[in-house]
Backbone and ligand atoms as CSV (ligand in chain L), in Angstrom:
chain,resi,resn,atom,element,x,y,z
A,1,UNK,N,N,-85.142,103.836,-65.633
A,1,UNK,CA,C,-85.488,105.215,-65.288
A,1,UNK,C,C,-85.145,105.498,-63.810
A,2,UNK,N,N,-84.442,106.730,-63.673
A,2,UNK,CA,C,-84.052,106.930,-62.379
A,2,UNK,C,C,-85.676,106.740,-61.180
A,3,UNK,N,N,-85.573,106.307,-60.052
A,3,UNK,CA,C,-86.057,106.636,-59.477
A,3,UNK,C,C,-86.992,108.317,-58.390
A,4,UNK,N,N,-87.997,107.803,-57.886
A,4,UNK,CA,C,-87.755,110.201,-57.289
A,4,UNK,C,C,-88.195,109.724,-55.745
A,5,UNK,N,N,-87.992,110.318,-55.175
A,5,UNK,CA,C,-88.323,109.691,-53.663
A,5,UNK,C,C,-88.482,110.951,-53.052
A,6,UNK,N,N,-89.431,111.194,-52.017
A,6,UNK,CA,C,-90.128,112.723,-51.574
A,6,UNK,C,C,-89.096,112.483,-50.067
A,7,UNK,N,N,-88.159,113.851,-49.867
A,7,UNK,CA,C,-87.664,113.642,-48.759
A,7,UNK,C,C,-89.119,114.542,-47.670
A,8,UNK,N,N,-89.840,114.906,-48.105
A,8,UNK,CA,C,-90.943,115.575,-47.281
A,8,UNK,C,C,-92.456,115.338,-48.639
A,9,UNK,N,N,-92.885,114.863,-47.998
A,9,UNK,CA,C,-94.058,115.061,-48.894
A,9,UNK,C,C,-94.875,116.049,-49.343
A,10,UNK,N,N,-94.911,116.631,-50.377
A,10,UNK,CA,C,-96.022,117.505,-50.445
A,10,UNK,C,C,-97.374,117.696,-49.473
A,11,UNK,N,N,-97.984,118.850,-48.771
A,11,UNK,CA,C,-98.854,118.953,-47.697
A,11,UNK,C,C,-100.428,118.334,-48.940
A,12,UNK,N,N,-100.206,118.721,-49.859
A,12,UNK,CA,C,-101.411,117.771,-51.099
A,12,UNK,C,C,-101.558,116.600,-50.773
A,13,UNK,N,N,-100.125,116.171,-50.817
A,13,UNK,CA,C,-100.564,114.422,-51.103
A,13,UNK,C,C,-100.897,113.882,-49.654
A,14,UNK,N,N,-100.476,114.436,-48.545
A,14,UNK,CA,C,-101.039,114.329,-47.189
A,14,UNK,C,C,-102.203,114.462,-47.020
A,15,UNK,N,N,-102.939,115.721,-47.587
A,15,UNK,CA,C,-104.595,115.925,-47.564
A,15,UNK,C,C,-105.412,114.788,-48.318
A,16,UNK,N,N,-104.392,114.254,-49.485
A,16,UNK,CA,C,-105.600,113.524,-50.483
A,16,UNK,C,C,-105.361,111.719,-49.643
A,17,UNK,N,N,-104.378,111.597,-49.284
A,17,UNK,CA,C,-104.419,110.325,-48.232
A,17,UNK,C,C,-105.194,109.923,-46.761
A,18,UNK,N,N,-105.024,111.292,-46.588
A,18,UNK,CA,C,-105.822,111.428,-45.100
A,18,UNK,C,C,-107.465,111.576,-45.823
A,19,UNK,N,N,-107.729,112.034,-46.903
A,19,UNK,CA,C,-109.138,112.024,-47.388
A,19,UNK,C,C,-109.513,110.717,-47.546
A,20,UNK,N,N,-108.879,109.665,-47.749
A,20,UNK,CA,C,-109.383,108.557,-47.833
A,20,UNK,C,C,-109.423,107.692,-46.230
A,21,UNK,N,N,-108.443,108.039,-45.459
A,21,UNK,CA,C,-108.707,107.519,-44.199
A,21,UNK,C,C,-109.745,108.126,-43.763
A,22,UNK,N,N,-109.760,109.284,-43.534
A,22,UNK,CA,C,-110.485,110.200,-42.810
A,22,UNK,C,C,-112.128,109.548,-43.919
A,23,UNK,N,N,-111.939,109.716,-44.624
A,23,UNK,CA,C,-112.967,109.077,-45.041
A,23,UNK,C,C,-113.896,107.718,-44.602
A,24,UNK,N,N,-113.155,106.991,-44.982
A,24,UNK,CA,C,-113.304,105.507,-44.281
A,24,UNK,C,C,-113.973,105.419,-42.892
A,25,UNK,N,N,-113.015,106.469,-41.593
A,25,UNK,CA,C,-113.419,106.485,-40.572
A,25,UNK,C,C,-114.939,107.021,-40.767
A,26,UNK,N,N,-115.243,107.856,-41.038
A,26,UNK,CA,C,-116.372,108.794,-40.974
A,26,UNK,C,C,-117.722,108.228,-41.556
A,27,UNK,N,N,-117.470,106.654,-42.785
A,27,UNK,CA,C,-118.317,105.889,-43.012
A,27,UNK,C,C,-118.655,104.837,-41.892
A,28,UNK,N,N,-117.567,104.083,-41.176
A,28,UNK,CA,C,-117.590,103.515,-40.440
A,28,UNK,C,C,-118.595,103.783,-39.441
A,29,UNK,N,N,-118.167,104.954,-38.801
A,29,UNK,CA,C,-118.871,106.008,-37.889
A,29,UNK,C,C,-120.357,106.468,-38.146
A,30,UNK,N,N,-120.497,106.247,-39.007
A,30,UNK,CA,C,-122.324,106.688,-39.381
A,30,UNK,C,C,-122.725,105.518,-39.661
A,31,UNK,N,N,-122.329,104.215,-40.011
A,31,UNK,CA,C,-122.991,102.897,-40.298
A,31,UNK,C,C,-122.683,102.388,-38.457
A,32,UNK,N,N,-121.940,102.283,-37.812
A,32,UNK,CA,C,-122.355,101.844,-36.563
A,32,UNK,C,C,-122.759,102.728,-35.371
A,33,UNK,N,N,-123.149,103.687,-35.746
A,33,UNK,CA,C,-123.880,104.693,-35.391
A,33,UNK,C,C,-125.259,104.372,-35.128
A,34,UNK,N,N,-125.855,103.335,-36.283
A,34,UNK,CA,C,-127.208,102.854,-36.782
A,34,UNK,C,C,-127.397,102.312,-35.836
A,35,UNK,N,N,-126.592,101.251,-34.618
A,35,UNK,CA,C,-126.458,100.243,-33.820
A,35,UNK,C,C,-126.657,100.624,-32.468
A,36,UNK,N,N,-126.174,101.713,-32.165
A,36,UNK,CA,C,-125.959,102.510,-30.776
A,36,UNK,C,C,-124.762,103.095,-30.534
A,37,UNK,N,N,-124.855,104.289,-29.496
A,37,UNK,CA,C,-123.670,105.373,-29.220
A,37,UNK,C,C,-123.208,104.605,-28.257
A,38,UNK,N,N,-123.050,103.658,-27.866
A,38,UNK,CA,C,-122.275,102.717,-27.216
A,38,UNK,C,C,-120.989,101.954,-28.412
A,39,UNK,N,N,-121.752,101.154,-29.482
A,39,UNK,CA,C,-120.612,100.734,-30.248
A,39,UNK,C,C,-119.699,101.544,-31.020
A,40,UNK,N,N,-120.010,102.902,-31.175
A,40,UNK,CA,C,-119.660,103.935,-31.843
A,40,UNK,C,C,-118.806,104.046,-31.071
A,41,UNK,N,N,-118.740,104.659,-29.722
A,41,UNK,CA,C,-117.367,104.300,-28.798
A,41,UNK,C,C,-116.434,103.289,-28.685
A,42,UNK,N,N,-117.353,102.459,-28.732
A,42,UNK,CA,C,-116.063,101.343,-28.526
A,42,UNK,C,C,-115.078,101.294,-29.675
A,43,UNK,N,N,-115.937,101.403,-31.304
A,43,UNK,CA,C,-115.110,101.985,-31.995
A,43,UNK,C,C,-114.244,102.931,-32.538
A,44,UNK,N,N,-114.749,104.059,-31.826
A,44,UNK,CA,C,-113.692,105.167,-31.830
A,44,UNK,C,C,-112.513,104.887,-31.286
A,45,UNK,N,N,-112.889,104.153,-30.607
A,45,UNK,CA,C,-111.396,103.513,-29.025
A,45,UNK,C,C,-110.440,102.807,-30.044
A,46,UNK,N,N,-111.229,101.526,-30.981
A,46,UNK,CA,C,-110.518,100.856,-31.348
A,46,UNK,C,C,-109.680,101.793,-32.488
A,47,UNK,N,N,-110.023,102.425,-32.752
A,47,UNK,CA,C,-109.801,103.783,-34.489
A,47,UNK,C,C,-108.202,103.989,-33.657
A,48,UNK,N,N,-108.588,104.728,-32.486
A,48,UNK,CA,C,-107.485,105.695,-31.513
A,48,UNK,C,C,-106.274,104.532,-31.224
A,49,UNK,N,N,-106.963,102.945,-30.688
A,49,UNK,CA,C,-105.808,102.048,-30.238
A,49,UNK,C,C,-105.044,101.921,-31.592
A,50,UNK,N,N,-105.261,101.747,-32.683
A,50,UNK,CA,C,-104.575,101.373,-33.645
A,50,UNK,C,C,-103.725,102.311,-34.695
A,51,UNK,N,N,-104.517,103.691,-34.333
A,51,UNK,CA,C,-103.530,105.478,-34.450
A,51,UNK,C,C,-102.002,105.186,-33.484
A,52,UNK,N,N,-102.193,104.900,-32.147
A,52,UNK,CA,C,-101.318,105.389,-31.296
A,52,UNK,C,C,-100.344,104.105,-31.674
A,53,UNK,N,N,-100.723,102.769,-31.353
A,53,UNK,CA,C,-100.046,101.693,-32.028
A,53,UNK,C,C,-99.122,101.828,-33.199
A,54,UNK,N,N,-99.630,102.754,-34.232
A,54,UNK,CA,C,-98.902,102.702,-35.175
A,54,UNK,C,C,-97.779,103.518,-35.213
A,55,UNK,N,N,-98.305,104.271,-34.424
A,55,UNK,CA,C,-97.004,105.843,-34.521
A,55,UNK,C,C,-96.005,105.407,-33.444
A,56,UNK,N,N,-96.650,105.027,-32.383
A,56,UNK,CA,C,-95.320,104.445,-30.761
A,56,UNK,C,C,-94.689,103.289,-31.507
A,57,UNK,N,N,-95.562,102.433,-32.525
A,57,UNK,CA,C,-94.430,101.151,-32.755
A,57,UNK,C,C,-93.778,101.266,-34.059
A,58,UNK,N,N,-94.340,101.708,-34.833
A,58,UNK,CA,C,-93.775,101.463,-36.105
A,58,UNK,C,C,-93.168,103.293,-36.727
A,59,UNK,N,N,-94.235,103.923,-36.209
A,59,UNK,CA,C,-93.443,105.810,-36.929
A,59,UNK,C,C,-91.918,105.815,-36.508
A,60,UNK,N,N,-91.629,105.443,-35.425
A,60,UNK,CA,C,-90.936,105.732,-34.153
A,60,UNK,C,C,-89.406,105.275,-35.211
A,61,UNK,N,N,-89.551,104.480,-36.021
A,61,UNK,CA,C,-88.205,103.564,-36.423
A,61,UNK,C,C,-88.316,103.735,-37.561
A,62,UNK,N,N,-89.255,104.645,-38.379
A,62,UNK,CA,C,-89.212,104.931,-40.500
A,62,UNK,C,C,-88.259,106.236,-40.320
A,63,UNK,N,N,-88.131,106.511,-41.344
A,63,UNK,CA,C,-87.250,107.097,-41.873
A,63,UNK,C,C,-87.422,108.898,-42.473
A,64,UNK,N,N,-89.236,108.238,-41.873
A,64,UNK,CA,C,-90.020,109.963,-42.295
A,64,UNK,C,C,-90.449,110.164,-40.539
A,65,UNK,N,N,-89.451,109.580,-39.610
A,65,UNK,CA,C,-90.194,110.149,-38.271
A,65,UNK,C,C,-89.583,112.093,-38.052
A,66,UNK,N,N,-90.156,112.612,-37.784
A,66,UNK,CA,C,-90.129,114.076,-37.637
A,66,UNK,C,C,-90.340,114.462,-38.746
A,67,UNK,N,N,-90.302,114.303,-40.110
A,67,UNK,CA,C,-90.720,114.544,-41.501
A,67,UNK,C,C,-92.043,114.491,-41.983
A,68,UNK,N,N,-92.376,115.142,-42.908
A,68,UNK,CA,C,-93.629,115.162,-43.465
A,68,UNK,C,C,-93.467,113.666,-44.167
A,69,UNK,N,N,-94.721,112.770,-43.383
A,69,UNK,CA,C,-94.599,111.310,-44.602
A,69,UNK,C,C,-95.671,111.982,-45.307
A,70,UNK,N,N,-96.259,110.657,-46.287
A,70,UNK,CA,C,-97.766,110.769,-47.096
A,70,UNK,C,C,-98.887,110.654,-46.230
A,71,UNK,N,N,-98.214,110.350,-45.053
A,71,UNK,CA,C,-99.495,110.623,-44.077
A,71,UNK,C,C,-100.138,111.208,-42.792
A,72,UNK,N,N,-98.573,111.913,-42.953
A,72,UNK,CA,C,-98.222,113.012,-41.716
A,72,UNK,C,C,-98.204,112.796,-40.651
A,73,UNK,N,N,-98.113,110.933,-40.580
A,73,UNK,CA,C,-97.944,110.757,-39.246
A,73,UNK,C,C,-96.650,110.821,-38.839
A,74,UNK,N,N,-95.437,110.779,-39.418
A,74,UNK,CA,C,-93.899,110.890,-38.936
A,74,UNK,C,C,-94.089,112.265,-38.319
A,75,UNK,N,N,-94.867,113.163,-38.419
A,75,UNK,CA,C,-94.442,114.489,-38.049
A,75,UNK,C,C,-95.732,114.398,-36.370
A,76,UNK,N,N,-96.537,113.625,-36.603
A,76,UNK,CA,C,-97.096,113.890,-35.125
A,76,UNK,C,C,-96.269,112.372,-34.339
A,77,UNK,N,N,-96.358,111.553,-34.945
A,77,UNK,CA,C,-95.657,110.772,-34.237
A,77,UNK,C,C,-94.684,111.133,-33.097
A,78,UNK,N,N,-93.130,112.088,-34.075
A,78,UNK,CA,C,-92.079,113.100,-33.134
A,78,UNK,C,C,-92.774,113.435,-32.340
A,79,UNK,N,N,-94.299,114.160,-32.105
A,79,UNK,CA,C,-94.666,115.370,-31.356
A,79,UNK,C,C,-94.656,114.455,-29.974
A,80,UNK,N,N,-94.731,113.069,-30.176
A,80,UNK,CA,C,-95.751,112.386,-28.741
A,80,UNK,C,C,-94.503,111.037,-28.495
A,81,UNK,N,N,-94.036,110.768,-29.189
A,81,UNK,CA,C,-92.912,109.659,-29.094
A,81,UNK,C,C,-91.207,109.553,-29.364
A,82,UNK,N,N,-90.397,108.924,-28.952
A,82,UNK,CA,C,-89.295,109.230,-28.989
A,82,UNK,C,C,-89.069,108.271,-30.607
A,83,UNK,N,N,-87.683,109.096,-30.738
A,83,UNK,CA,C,-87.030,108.469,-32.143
A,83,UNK,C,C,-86.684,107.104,-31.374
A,84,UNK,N,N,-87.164,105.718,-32.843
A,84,UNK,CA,C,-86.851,104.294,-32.506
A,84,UNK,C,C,-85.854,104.417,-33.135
A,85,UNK,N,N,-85.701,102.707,-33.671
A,85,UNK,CA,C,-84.728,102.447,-34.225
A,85,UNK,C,C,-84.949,101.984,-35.839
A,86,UNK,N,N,-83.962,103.245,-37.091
A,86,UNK,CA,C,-84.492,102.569,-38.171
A,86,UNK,C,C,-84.100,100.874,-38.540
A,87,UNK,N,N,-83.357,100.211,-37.874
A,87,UNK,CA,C,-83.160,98.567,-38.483
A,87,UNK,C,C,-84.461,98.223,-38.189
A,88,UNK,N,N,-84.974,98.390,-36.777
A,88,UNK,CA,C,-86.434,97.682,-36.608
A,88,UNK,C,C,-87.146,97.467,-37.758
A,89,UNK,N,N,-87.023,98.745,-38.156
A,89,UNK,CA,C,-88.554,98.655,-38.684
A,89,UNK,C,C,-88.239,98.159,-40.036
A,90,UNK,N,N,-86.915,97.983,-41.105
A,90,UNK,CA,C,-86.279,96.768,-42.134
A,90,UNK,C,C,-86.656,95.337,-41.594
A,91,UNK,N,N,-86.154,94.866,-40.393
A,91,UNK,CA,C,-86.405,93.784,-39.938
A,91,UNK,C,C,-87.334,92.963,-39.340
A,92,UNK,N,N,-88.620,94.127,-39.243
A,92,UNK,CA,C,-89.334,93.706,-38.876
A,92,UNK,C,C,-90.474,92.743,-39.957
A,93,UNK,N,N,-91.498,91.410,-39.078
A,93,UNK,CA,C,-91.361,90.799,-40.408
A,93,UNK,C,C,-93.248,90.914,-40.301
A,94,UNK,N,N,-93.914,90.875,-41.345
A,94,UNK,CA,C,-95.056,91.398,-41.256
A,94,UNK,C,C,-95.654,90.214,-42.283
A,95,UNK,N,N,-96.714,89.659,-41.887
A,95,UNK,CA,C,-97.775,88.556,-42.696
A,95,UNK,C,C,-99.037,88.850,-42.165
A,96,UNK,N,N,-100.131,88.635,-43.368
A,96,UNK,CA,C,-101.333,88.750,-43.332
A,96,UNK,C,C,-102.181,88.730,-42.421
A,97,UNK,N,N,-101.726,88.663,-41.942
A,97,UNK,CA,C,-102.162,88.035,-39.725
A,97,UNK,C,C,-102.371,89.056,-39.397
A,98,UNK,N,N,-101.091,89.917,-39.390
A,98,UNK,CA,C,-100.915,91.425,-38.724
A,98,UNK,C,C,-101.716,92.230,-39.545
A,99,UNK,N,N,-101.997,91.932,-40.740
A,99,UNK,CA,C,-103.392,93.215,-41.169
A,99,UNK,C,C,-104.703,93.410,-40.904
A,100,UNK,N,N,-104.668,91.888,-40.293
A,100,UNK,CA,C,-106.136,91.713,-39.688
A,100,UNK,C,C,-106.892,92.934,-39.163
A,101,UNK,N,N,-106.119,93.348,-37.667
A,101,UNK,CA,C,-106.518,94.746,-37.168
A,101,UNK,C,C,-107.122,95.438,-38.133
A,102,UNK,N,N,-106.119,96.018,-38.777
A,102,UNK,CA,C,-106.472,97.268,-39.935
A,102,UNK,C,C,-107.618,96.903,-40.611
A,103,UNK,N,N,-107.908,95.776,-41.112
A,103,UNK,CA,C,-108.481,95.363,-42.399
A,103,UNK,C,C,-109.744,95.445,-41.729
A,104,UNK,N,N,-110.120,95.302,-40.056
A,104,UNK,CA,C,-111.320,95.393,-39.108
A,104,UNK,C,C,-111.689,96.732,-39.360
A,105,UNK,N,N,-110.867,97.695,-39.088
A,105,UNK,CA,C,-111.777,99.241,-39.544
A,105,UNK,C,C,-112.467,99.102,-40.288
A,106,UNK,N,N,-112.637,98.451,-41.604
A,106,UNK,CA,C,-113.399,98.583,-42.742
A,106,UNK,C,C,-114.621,97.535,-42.898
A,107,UNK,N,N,-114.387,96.556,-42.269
A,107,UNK,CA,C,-114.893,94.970,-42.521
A,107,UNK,C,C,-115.898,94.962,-41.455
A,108,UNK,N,N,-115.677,95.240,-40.692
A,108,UNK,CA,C,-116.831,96.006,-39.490
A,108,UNK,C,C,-117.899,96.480,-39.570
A,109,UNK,N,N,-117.794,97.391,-39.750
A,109,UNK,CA,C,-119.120,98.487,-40.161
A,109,UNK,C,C,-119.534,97.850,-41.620
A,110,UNK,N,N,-118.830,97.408,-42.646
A,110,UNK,CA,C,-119.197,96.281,-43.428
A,110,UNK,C,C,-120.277,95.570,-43.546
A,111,UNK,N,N,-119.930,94.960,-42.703
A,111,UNK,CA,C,-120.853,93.612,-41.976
A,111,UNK,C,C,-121.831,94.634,-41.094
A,112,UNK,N,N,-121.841,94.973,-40.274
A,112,UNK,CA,C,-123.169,95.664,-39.806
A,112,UNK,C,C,-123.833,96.308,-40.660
A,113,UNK,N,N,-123.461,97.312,-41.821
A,113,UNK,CA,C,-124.221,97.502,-43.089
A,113,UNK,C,C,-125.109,96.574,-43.626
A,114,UNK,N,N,-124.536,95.512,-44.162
A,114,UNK,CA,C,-125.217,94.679,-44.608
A,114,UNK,C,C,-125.976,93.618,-44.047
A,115,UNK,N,N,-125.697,93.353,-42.501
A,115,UNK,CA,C,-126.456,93.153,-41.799
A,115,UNK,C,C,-127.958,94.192,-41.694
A,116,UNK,N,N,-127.787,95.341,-41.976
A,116,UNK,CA,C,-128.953,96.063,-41.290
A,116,UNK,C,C,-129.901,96.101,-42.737
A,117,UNK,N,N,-128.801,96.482,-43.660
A,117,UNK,CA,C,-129.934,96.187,-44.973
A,117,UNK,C,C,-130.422,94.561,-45.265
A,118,UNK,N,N,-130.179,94.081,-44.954
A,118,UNK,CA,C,-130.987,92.971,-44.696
A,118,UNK,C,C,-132.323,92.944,-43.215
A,119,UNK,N,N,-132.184,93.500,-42.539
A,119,UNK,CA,C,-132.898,93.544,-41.536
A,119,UNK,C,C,-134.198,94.800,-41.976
A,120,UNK,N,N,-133.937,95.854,-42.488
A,120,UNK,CA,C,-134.556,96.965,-42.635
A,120,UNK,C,C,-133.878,98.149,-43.784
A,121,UNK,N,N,-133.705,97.603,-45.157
A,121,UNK,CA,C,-133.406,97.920,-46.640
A,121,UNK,C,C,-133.079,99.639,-46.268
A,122,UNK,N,N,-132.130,100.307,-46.638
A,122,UNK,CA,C,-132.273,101.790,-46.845
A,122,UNK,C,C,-130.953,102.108,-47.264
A,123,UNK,N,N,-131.770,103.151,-48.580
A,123,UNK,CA,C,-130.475,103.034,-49.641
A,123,UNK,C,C,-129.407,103.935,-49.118
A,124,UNK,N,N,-129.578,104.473,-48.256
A,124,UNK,CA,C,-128.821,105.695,-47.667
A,124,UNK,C,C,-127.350,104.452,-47.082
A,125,UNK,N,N,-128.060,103.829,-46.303
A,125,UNK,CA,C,-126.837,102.571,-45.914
A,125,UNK,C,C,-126.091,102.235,-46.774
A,126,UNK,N,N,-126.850,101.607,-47.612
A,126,UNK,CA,C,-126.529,100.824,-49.417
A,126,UNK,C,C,-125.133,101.544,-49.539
A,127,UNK,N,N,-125.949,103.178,-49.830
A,127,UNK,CA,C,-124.594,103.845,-50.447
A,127,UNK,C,C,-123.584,104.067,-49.656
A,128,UNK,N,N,-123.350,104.113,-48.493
A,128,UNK,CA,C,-122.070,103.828,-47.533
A,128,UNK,C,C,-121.772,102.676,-47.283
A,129,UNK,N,N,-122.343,101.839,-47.507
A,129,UNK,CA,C,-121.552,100.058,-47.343
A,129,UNK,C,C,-120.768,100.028,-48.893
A,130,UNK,N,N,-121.026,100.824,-50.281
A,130,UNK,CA,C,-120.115,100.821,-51.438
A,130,UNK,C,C,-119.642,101.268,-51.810
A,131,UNK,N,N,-119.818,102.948,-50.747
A,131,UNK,CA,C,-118.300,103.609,-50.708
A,131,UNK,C,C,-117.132,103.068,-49.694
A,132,UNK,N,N,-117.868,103.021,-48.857
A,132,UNK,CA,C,-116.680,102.447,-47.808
A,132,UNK,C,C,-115.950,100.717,-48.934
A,133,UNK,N,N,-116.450,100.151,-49.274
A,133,UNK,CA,C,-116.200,98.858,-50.008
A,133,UNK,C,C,-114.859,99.486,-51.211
A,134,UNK,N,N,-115.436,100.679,-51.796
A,134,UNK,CA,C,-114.247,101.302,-52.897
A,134,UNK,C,C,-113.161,101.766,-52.451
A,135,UNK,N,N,-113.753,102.720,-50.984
A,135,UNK,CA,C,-112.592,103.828,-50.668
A,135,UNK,C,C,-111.314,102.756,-49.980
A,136,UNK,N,N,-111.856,101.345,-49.158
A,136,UNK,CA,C,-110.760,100.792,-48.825
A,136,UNK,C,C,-110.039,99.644,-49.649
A,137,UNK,N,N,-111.181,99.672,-51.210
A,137,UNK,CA,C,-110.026,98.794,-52.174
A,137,UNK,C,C,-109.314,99.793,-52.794
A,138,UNK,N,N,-110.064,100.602,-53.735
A,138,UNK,CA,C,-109.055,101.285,-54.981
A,138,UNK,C,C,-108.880,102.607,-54.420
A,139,UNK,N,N,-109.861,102.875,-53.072
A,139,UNK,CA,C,-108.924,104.306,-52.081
A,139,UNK,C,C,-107.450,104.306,-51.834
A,140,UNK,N,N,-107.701,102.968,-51.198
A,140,UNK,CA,C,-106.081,102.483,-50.794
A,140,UNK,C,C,-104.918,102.389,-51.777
A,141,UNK,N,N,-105.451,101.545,-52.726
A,141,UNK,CA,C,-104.744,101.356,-53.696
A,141,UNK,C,C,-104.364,102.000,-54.513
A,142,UNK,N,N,-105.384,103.207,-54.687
A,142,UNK,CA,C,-104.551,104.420,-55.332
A,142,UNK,C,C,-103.388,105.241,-54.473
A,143,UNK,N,N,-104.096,105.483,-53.133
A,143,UNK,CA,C,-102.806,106.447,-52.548
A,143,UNK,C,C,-101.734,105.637,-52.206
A,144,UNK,N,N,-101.527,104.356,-51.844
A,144,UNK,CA,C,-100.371,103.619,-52.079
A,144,UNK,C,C,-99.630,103.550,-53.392
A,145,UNK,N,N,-100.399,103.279,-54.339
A,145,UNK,CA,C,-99.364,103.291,-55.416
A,145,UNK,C,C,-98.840,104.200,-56.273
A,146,UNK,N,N,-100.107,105.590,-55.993
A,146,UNK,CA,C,-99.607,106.400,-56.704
A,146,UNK,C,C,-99.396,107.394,-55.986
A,147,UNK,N,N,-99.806,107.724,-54.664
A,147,UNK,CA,C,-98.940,108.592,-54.029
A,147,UNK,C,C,-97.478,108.474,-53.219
A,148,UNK,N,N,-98.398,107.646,-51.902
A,148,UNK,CA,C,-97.410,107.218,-50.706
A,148,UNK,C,C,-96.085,105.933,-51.288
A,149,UNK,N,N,-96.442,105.129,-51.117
A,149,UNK,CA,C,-95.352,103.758,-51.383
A,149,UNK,C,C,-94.522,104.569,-52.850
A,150,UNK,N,N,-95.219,104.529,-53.442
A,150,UNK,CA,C,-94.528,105.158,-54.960
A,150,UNK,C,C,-93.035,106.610,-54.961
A,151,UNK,N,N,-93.057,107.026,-53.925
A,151,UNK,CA,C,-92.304,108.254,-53.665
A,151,UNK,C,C,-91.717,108.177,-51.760
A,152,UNK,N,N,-91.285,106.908,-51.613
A,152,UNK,CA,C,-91.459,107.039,-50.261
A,152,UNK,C,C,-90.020,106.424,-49.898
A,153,UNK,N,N,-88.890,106.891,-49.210
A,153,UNK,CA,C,-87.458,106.874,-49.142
A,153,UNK,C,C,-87.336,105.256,-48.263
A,154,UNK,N,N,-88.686,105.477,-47.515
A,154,UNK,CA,C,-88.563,104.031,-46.777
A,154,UNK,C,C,-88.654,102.591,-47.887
A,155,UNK,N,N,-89.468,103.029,-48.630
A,155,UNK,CA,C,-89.193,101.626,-49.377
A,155,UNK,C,C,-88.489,101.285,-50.067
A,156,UNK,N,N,-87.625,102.285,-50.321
A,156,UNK,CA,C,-86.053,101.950,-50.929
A,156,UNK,C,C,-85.168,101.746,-49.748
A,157,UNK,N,N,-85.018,101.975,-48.478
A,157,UNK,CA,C,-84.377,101.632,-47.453
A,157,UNK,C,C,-84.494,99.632,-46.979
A,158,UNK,N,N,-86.057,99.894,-47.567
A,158,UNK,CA,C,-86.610,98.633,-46.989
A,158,UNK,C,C,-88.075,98.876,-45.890
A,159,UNK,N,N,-89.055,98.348,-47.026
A,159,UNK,CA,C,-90.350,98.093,-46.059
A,159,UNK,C,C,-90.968,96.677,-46.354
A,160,UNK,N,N,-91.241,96.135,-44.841
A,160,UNK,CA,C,-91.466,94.357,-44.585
A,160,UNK,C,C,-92.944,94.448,-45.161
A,161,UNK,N,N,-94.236,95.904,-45.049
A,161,UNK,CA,C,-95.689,95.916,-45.429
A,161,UNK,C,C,-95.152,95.526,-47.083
A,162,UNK,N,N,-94.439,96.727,-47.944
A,162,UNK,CA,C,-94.312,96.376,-48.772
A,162,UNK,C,C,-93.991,95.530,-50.046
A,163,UNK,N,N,-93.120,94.443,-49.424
A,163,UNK,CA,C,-92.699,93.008,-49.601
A,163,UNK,C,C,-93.780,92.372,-49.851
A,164,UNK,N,N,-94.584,91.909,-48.694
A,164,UNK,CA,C,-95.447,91.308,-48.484
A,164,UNK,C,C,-96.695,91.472,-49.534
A,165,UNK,N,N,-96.971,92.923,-49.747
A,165,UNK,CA,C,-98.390,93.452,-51.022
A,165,UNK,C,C,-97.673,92.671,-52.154
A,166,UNK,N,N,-95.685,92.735,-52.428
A,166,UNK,CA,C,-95.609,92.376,-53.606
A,166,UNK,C,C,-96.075,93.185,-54.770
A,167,UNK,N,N,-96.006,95.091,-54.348
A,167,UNK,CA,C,-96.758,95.333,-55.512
A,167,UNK,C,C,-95.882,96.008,-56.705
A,168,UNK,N,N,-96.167,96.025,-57.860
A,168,UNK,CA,C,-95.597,96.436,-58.731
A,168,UNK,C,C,-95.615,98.666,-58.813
A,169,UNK,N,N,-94.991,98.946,-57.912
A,169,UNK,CA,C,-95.472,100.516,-58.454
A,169,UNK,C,C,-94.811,101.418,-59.005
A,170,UNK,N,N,-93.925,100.617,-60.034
A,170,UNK,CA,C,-93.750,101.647,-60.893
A,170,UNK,C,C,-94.294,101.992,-61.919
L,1,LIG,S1,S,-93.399,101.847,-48.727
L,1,LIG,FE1,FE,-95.561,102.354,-48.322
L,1,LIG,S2,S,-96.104,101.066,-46.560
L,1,LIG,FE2,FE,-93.855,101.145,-46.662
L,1,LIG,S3,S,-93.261,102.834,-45.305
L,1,LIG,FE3,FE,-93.442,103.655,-47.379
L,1,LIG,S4,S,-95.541,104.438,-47.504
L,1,LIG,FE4,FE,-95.468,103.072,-45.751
């Protein structure tokens, strides 16, 4: 079956991807919230270091930079950074190491969740330590496979994240 590849993404599938980040963040943000408006900063910082990281190192060299991607960062990326280079970002080589970062947004506030319901039980926590637990397994995993990765010109060019998942999305 022929392939379909989005040379601009629908502004939908941008809203329903960013609903799950934007999501994620906003659980994060009210579970270490519980802790103090001190760690809440420090994590916002870390949210922002790993936004700007992604767009200066990696938007800079895909193939949706100035384009609507699935996650609309190629189009703010342009606004703040210069065009890279697309071989980089084919050649670049990516292992489980490097997801660490990312995989901390979620695993974080995680662990302080369940740290605190153990310390002082409240289901209000409960239920944001198992949304946040869904939105970053089968959140992810849906808008990767059935939005973003699934329709995305870069991974027919070549993406090193995508190799690596090994995932089946057709
Ligand atoms: S295949 Fe997926 S991870 Fe790779 S650039 Fe496209 S959307 Fe991003």
């Amino acid at each position: 079956m022929k392939e379909k590849y989005c040379e601009n993404y629908p502004l939908w599938a941008v809203f329903l991807t960013n609903l799950v980040s934007i999501g994620i963040y906003l659980i994060g943000i009210f579970i270490i919230l519980q802790i103090g408006i001190i760690w809440l900063v420090l994590y916002l910082i870390y949210i922002l270091f790993l936004e700007i990281k992604l767009m200066r190192g990696h938007c800079v060299d895909c193939y949706y930079y100035g384009k609507t991607c699935a996650f609309g960062r190629g189009r703010i990326s342009s606004l703040f950074f210069k065009k890279g280079n697309s071989k980089n970002f084919c050649n670049r080589k990516i292992t489980w190491k490097d997801l660490i970062p990312d995989f901390l947004v979620s695993l974080i506030p995680v662990i302080i969740g369940i740290v605190l319901l153990i310390i002082n039980f409240s289901f209000l926590v409960l239920l944001w330590v198992v949304l946040l637990i869904i939105l970053t397994s089968a959140g992810n995993a849906f808008v990767r496979g059935k939005i973003a990765c699934k329709y995305c010109k870069q991974r027919k060019i070549g993406c090193p994240a995508e190799k690596l998942f090994k995932k089946k999305i057709d």
